[in-house]
C-alpha positions as CSV (number, residue, x, y, z in Angstrom):
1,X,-11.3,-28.8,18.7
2,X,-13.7,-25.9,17.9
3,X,-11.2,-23.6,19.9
4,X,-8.2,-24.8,17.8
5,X,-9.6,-24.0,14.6
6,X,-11.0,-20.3,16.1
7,X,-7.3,-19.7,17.3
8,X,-5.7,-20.7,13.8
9,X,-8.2,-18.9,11.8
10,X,-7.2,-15.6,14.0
11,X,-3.8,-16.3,13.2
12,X,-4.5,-16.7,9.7
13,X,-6.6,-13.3,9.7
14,X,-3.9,-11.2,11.6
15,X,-1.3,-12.7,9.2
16,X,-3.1,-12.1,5.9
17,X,-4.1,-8.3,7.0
18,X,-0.2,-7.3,8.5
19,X,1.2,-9.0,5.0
20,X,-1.6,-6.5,3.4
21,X,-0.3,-4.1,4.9
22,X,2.9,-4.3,4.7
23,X,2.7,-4.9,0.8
24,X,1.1,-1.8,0.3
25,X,4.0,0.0,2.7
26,X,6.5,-2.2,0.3
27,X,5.2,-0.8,-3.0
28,X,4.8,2.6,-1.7
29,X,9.0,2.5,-0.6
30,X,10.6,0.8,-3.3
31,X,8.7,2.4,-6.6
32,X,10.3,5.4,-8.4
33,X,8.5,8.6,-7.9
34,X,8.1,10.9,-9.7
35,X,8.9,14.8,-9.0
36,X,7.0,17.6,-8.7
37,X,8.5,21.4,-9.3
38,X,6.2,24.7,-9.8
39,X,3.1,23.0,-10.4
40,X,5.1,20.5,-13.6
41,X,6.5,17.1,-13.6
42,X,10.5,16.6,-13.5
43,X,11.5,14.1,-16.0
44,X,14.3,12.3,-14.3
45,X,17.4,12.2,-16.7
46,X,17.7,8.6,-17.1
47,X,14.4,8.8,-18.9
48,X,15.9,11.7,-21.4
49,X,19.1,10.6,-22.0
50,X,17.9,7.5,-23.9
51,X,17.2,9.6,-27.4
52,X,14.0,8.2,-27.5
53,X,10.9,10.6,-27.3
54,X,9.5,10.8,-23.9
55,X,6.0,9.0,-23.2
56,X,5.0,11.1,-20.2
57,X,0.7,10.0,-20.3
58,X,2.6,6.1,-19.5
59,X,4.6,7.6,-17.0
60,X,2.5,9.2,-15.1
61,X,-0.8,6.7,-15.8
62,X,2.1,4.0,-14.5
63,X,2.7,6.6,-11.5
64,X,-1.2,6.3,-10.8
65,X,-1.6,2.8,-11.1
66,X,1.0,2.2,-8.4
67,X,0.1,5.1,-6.2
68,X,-3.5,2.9,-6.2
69,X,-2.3,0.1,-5.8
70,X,-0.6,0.9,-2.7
71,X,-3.3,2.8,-1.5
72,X,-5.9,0.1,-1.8
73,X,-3.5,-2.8,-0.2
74,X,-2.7,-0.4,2.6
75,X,-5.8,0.1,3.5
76,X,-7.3,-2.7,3.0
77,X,-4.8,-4.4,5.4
78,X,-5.5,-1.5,8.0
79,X,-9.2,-2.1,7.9
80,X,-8.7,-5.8,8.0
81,X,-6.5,-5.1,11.2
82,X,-9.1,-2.5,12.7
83,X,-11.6,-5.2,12.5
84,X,-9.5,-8.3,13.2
85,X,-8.6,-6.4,17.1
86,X,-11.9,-4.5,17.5
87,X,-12.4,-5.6,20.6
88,X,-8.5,-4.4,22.3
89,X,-9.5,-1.0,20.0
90,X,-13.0,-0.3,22.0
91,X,-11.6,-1.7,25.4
92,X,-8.6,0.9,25.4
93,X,-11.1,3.4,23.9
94,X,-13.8,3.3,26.5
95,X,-11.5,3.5,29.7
């Protein structure tokens, strides 16, 4: 019984810490980023072409925040996965 519930909670580890992981691969792949040139930002057009003044502090605080965000689930997930298979990581080390 007491094996069962070890096995499942592995399972449970391993499966919260890849799905870390790969959210934080996920957010860094599908958010806009933005462009730099010669040390300055590029506004894309589609934020110009609007006629309304250009909040670039939001854009780039926004840019920030996600670059963070992905940061922290990535590696969060790839410490979680480091310690979830320390033991295959020092066996394949020490040989």
């Amino acid at each position: 019984m007491d094996a069962r519930r070890s096995k499942r909670r592995q399972q449970w580890q391993s499966l919260l810490f890849w799905s870390l992981f790969a959210a934080g691969l996920l957010v860094q792949l599908l958010t806009q980023h933005l462009e730099i040139s010669n040390g300055a930002f590029v506004v894309p057009p589609a934020l110009s072409a609007d006629g309304e003044s250009i909040r670039l502090d939001e854009i780039i605080r926004k840019e920030r925040r996600t670059q963070l965000i992905s940061a922290v689930l990535t590696m969060s997930g790839a410490l979680g996965l480091a310690f979830r298979y320390r033991d295959v990581l020092i066996r394949r080390t020490s040989r």
